[in-house]
N, C-alpha and C positions, 0 to 999 in steps of 0.2 A: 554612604550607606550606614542603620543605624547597627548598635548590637542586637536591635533584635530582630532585626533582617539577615544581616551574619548569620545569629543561630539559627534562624528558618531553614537560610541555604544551608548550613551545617547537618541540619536536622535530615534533610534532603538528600546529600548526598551518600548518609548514612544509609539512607533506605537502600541507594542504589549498589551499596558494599565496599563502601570508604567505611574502614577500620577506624579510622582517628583521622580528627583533624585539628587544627591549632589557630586559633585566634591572634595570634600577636604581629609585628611587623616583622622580618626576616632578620635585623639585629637582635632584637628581644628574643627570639628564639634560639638565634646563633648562644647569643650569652648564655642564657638559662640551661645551657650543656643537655638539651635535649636529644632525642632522637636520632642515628643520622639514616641518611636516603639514598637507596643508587640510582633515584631519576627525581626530577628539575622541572616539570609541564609551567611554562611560560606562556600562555595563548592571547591572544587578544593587542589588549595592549598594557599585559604585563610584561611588556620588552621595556614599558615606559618607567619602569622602577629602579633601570638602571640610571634616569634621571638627566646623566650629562659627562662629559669626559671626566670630569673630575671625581664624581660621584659613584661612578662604575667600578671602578676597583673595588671602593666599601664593602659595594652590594657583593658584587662577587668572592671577595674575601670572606664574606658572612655566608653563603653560600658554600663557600670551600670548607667552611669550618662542620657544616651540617653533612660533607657530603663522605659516603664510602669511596674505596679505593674504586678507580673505574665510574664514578657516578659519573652520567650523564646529564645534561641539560636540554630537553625539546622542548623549542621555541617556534613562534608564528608570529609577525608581527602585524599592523594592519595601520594602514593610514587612516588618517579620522578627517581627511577633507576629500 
């Protein structure tokens, strides 16, 4: 997807009454001491971003770092064959 299909959909979901949204990959955010969140929407197949066993703690680590006490994570995940 390019950037400027990004901000389209960005643009877009602003209409719908997303406050803010954030462009970067879930490390880059974590680092940048942004924000944090008490919910986590995973859908599709961004369950696929945890990658691999090995990979998955990272994600999640970076995840832990963005998250309030109590945050949650909802997820869905979906087969692609």
């Amino acid at each position: 997807m390019s950037y400027r299909a990004i901000y389209a959909y960005a643009w877009d979901i602003a209409e719908r009454g997303v406050n803010a949204t954030v462009c970067a990959t879930v490390n880059e955010h974590a680092r940048d001491a942004g924000p944090t969140y008490d919910r986590f929407a995973l859908f599709g197949n961004n369950l696929g971003l945890l990658e691999s066993r090995d990979r998955a703690p990272v994600f999640l680590e970076a995840l832990a770092a963005m998250a309030r006490p109590d945050a949650r994570v909802v997820a869905q995940g979906t087969v692609p064959y």
